[in-house]
N, C-alpha and C positions, 0 to 999 in steps of 0.2 A: 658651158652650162649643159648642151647634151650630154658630153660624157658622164660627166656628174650623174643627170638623170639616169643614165642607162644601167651605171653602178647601182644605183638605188631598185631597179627592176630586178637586176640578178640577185641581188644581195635578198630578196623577198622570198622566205618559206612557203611552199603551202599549208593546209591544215591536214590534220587528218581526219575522215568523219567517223566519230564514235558518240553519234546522237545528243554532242555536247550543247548547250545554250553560252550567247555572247551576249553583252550587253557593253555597247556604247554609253558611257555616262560623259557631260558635260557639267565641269561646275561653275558653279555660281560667276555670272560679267566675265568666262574666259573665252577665248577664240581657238579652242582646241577641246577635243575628247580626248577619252582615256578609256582602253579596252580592257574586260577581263571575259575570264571564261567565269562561268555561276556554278557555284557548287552549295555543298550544303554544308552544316556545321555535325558533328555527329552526334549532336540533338536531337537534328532534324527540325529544330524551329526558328534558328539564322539562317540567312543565306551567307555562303563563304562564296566572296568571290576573290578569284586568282588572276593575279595583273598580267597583261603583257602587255601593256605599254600604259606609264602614268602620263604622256604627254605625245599624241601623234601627228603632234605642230600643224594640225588641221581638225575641223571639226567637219568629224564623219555620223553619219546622220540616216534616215531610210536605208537601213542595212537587209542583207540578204545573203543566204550563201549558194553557194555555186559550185555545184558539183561536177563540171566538167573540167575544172581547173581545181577546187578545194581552196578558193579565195573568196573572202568578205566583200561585197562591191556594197558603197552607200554614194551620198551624196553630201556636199556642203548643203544644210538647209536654206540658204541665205543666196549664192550665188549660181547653186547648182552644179556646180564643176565634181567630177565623178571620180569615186577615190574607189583603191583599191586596197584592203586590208592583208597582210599575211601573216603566220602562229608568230612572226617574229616581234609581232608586235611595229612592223614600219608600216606606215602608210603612204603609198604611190596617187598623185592626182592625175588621173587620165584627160582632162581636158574638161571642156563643158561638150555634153552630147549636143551634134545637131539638132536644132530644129528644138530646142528646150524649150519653154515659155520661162521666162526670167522674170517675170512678176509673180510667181506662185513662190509659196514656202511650201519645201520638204521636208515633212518628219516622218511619214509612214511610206514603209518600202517593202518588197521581198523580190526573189528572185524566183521566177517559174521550176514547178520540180525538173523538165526537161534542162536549165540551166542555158535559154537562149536569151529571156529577156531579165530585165530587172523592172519588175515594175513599182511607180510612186503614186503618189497621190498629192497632188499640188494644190494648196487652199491660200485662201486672202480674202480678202471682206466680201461677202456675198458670190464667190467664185470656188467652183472645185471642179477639176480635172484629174484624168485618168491616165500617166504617162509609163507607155511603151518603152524602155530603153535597150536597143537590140546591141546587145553583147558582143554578138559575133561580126559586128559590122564593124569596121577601120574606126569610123567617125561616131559610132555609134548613134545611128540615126534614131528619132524619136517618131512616134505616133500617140498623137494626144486625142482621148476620146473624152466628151463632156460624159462626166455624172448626171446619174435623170433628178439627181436633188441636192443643194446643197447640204454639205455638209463636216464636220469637222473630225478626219481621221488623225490620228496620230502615229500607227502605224497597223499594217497588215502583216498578215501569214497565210502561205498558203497550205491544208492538208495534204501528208505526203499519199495518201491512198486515195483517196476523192478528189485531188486537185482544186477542190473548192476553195476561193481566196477569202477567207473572214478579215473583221475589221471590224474594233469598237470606234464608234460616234460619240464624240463629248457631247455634241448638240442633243441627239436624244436620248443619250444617258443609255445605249441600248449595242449589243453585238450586231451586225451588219455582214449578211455574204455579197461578195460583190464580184459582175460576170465582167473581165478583164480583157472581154471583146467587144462589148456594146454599153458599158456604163453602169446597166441595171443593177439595182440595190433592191434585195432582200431584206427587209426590216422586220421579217416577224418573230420578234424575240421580247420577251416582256422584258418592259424599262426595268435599269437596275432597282431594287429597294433603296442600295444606298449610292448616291452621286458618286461618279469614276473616274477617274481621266488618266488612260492606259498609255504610257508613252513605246512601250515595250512589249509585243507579241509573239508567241513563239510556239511549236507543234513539239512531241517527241515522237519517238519512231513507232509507240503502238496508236500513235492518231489523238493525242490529248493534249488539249491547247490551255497552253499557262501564259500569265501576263506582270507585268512591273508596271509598279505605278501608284494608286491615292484612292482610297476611298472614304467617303463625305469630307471632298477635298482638304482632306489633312494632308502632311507629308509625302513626297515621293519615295517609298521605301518598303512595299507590299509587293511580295509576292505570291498572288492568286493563279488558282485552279478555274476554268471556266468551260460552264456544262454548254457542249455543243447543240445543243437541243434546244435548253430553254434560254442562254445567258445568263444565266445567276454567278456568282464567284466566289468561293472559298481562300480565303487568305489562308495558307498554307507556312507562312514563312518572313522574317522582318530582315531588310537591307540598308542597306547605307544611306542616308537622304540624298536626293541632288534636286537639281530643279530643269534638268534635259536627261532623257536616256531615249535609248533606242536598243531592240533587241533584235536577235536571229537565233538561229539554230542550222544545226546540221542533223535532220533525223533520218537521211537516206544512208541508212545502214542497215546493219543486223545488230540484234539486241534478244536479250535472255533475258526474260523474270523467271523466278520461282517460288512456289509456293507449295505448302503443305497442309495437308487436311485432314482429320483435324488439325489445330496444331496446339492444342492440349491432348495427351493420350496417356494412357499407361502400356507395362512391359504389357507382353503378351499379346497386345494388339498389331492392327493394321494401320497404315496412313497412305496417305498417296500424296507422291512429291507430283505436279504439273512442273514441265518444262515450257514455258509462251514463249516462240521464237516470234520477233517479228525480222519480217523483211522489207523495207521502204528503199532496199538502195535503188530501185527499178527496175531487174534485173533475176532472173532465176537465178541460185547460187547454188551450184556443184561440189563435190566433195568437200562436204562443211560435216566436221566431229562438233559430236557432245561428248563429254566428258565430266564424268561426276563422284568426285570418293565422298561416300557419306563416313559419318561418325561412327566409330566403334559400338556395338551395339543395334547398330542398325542394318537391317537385312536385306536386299534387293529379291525381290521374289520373282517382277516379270514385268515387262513393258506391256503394259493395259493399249495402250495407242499411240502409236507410230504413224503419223502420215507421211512422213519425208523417205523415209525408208532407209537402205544401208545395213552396215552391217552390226549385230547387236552382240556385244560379250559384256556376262555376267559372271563376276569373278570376286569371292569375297566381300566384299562393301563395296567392289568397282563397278561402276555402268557406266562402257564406253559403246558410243552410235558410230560409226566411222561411214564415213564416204555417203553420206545423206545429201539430197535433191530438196534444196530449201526455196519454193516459187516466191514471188512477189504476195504478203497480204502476213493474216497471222494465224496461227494456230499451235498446239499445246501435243507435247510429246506427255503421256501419263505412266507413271512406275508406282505398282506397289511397293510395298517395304515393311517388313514384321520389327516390333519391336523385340531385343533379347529378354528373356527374366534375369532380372536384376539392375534392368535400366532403369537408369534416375537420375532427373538435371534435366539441363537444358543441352540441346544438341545442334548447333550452328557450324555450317558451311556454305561455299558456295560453288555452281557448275559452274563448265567454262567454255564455249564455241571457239572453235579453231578452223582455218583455211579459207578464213577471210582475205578477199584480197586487201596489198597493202595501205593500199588507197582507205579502206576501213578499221586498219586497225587491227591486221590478220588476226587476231584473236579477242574473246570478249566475257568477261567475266558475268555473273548473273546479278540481278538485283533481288531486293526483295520490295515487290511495289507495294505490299500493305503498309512500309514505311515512307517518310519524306526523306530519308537518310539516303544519299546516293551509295550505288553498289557496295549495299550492305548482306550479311547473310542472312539467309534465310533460318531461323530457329524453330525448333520441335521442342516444348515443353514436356518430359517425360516425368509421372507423378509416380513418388516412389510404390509398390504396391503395398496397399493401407487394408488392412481387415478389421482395424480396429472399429468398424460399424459394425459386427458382428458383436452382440450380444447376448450371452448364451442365458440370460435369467435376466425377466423385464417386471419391472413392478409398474401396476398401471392401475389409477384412481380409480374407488366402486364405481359403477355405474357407467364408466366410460369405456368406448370401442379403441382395441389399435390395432392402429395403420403400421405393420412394419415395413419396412423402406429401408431394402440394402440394394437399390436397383442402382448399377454402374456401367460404366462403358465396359463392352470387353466381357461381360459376365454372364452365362447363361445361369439358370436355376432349373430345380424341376423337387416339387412340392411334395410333402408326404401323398394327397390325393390328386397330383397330378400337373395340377396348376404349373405353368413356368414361368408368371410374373414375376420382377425384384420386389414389387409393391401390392402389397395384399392386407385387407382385414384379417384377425385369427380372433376368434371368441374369448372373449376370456373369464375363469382361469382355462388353462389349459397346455400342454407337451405336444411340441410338431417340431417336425424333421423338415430337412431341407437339404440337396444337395447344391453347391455351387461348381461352377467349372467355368474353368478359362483357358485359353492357349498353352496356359504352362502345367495347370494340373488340377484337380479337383478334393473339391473339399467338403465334406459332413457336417455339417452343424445340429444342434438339438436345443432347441427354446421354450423354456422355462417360464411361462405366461403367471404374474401372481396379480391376486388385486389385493388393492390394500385397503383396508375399512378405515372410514374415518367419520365423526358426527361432533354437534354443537349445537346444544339446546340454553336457549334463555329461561331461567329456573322462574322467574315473575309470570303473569298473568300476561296473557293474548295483549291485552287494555288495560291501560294502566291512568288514571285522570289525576291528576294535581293541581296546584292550583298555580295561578303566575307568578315565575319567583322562586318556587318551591324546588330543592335538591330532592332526589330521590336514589337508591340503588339498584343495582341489576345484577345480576350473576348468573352464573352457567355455570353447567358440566360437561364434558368431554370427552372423546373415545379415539384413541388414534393408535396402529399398529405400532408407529415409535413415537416418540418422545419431542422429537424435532417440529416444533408447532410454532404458529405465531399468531397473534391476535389481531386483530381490527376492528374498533367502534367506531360507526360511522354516522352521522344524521344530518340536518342542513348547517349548514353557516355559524346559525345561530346557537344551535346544541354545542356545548362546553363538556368535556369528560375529564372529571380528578386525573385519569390512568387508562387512555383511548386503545393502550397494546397489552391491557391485563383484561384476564378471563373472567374480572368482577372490575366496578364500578361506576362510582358515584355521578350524577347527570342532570343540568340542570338543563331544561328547555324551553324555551319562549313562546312557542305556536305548536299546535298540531302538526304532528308528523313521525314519521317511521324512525324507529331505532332499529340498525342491524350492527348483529356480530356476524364476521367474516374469519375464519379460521384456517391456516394455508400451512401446508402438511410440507415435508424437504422436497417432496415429489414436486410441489407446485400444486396438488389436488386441496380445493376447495369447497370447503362447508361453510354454511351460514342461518345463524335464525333469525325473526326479526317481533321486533312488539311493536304494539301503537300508542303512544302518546298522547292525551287528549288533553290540554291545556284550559283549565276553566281561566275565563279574564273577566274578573268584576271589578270593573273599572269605578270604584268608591270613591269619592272621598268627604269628609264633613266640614261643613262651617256652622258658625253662631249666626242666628238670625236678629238677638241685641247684644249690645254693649252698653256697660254706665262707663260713659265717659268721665269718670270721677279721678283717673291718673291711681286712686288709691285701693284699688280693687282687684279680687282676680279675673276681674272681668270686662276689662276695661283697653284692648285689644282685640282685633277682629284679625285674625290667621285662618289657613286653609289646615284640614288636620286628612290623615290617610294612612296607608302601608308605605314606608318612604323606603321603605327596601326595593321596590317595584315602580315607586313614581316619582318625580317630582315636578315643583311648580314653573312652570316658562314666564307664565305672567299672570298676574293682578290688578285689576282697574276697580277703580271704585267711582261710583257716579252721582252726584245730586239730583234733586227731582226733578232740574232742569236739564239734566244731560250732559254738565260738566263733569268733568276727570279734573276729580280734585285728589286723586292718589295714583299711583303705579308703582308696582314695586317686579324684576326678571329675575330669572334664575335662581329660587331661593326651595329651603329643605321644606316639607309638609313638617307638620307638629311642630314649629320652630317660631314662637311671636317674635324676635327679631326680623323677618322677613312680610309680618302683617301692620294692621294701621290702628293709629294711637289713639283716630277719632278728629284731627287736626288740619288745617288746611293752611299751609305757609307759615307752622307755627299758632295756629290760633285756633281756637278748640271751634268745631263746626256746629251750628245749633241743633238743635235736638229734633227729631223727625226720622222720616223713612228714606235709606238712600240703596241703591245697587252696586251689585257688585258680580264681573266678570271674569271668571280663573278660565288660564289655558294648563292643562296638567301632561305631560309627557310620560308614558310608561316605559319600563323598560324591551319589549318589545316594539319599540318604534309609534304607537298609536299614538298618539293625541285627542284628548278630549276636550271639549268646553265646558264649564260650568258655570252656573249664575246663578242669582237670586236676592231676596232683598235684603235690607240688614236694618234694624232701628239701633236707633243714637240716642238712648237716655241718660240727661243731667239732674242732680241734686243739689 
């Protein structure tokens, strides 16, 4: 059985650290994990992770890396027995550390950036502990320091520049820095907005700590950003479900971003590419090159700022840094760079650090971190040059001021009277000059200011009164430099127009209110006149005060009579002298005896006397009126 094991220690790679993320996932009822390295999808909104090992016949748990060797150390969460990971994908059990507490569960772990201990965090019902694992000892002895409060980590990371070890708390829903000498926990972080439980922690090498795991306990399968400051988290990216993970990382290296600024521009411009080196391997780092071919079209003009030093050649589109003094922390090499004339498109590449030792990866290509896309290039959007804003003859509505606006990046100006704004008022009408210049060459313009007349008069009367009901006409005359006109009658709701887009008509109105004509020229300039409307409403109507109820007369029904173009009846009661409703008749036409009373009560003629009667009348503008009055009933 030794030999066996011993085969299995040699047979074990190390990693190499190039500031990559691990994640341990366990799935579902198994008694084993499964390792990948985490990458991105070239989306940038999957996570792609890359397997090295779908089954490592042990479930490895509180992970950490370890730079003095370039191996994964975790733990079995359950029994504690202490595994060693390698890039090979095998997993080695080192034993159970001395002195372990074996009633604790392990899921949050990391390893000190010094790479002596590995430390956990041991939890179980109302219990948390803070466990020591010293690396460099045979037996790997343990030191267990109580937490000053319960709580429920899942796992830790420690910052590679601040040493600070953070740690989210499912209990308070909140990020946690926690002192890895005496227990104390830092809680001052505002609770998440939304419930989390991060089973996966991890730094990159310029000090930005990301996590895997569930927010408003949904799925395991988030990959979040989280602000060291306040704890808040940016989901950034969706992964695979499980329902165990655990993360690391190796961010003690060297690492490249870069970035361009602007990074929209035109030819003839300037941009400035930043070079952000960081350094987390712990370590000053000695003759370390930069090296950067940009794209054709693009000009190296001079290194703005150099702190590492070395030697600098600029050669065509080349900028090489050679033999630079790269210390532990970060900061940013800066290079101008001219655009050509004639540039246009997009222009992507990326630098590259070389004379890293091997342990890192001797060399390292650049990122570009304004994406989530792992080492991708950095692009400069180049806009072709466009003068088509220059307009040499501007037509501008009577009465209105322009604002001409050809102000661009990249562009000086300098005014007939001096001015060198791109944005300026010019009177108008009026002829002004303008010179432009840019990088590549200048150029004379001469603008042609015109205004253009336009009017629309309603030919009717200021006031115009009708009565309710009543159509009427309108018409206008018009004045426009061209021809290209359009119309618009407008008034409330109510107002009805024959022909609402002709420059005449017909209009019926129901209430008091404003009539406008709005007249809109190809320019978009607008004229408009307006009249008033004054609706007279004489809400009439007649009835008979007798009837001979003789069936043989013309007089011998009782109706409501009116303008039925404008009203009609909603309802009709009729009442005896004791206040019986011995008729109703709803919804019927005015002037219409089919909808009045025949003098009759169930069929039987009503005796002769004085009786009332109550009309409710509806107009066509919405009013309602009551009307009443008495009515006699004469027989012969």
């Amino acid at each position: 059985m030794s030999a066996t094991t011993c085969i299995r220690v040699f047979a074990q790679q190390p990693f190499v650290c190039r500031g990559q993320y691990f994640l341990s996932l366990t799935p579902q009822n198994a008694a084993f994990s499964q390792m990948y390295r985490v990458g991105t999808t070239r989306s940038g909104n999957l996570v792609n992770l890359e397997t090295l090992s779908t089954n490592l016949t042990r479930m490895v748990n509180a992970m950490g890396y370890r730079v003095k060797d370039n191996f994964i150390y975790g733990v079995n969460p359950f029994d504690a027995t202490l595994q060693r990971v390698g890039s090979d994908g095998i997993a080695v059990s080192l034993g159970v550390p001395r002195g372990i507490p074996r009633n604790l569960i392990y899921f949050a772990g990391d390893v000190t950036p010094d790479g002596r201990f590995l430390i956990l965090i041991g939890i179980n019902t109302g219990i948390s502990r803070l466990i020591k694992v010293d690396l460099d000892d045979p037996e790997y002895a343990v030191t267990v320091i109580p937490l000053q409060r319960n709580v429920e980590i899942l796992d830790i990371a420690f910052d590679p520049y601040t040493g600070q070890l953070y740690g989210h708390d499912a209990l308070s829903q909140r990020l946690v820095i926690i002192d890895p000498d005496t227990g104390g926990l830092n809680a001052n972080f505002r609770r998440g907005n939304e419930l989390a439980q991060l089973g996966a922690l991890f730094f990159d090498s310029y000090g930005n700590l990301f996590g895997y795991g569930s927010l408003n306990n949904d799925s395991f399968d988030k990959f979040v950003r989280i602000n060291k400051t306040s704890g808040d988290m940016e989901v950034l990216a969706i992964g695979p479900r499980t329902d165990g993970q655990d993360g690391c990382a190796c961010p003690f290296t060297l690492q490249l971003n870069k970035t361009v600024t602007p990074d929209t521009a035109y030819a003839c411009t300037e941009v400035m590419y930043d070079f952000i080196v960081s350094n987390a391997s712990g370590a000053t780092r000695f003759n370390i090159n930069l090296r950067d071919q940009l794209p054709a079209d693009l000009i190296p003009l001079s290194i703005v700022k150099n702190p590492f030093g070395g030697d600098v050649r600029i050669n065509s589109n080349t900028v090489e840094i050679n033999r630079m003094t790269v210390p532990i922390g970060i900061d940013t090499i800066k290079l101008a760079v001219r655009i050509e004339d004639g540039a246009s498109g997009n222009y992507a590449n990326q630098a590259s650090l070389s004379g890293l030792p091997v342990t890192l990866g001797s060399s390292v290509l650049s990122d570009n971190p304004r994406s989530f896309v792992e080492l991708d290039s950095t692009i400069l959007h180049v806009l072709p040059k466009d003068i088509s804003f220059f307009k040499d003859s501007i037509s501008v509505c009577s009465g209105e001021e322009l604002v001409y606006d050809i102000q661009r990046q990249g562009l000086e100006y300098q005014w007939f009277d001096g001015e060198n704004t791109g944005s300026r008022a010019l009177p108008v009408p009026g002829q002004y000059q303008v010179t432009v210049t840019d990088a590549c060459e200048q150029f004379a313009y001469e603008i042609d200011v015109e205004e253009v007349f336009s009017s629309v008069q309603i030919l009717n009367d200021n006031e115009i009164e009708i009565n309710l009901g009543d159509s009427f006409s309108l018409t206008s005359k018009y004045e426009n430099d061209d021809n290209e006109v359009t119309f618009q009658w407008t008034g409330t709701q109510d107002a009805s127009f024959t022909c609402p887009q002709c420059p005449n008509t017909d209009v019926k109105s129901l209430r008091n209110e404003i009539i406008k004509l709005t007249m809109t020229n190809s320019l978009g300039c607008e004229v408009s006149d307006s009249v008033f409307v004054r609706v007279l409403r004489d809400y009439v109507v007649f009835a008979p005060n007798i009837i001979m109820a003789n069936g043989n007369t013309p007089n011998d029904l009782f109706y409501i009579s009116g303008n039925q173009d404008i009203s009609r009846g909603k309802k009709l009661l009729i009442f005896d002298r004791w206040g019986n409703n011995i008729f109703q008749s709803s919804d019927f036409e005015l002037n219409n005896p089919q909808g009045g009373w025949d003098g009759t009560f169930e069929g039987t003629p009503v005796e002769q006397g004085v009786y009332t009667w109550v009309a409710t009348i509806r107009f066509i503008n919405g009013t309602e009126r009551v009307f009443a009055g008495d009515l006699t009933v004469v027989r012969r």
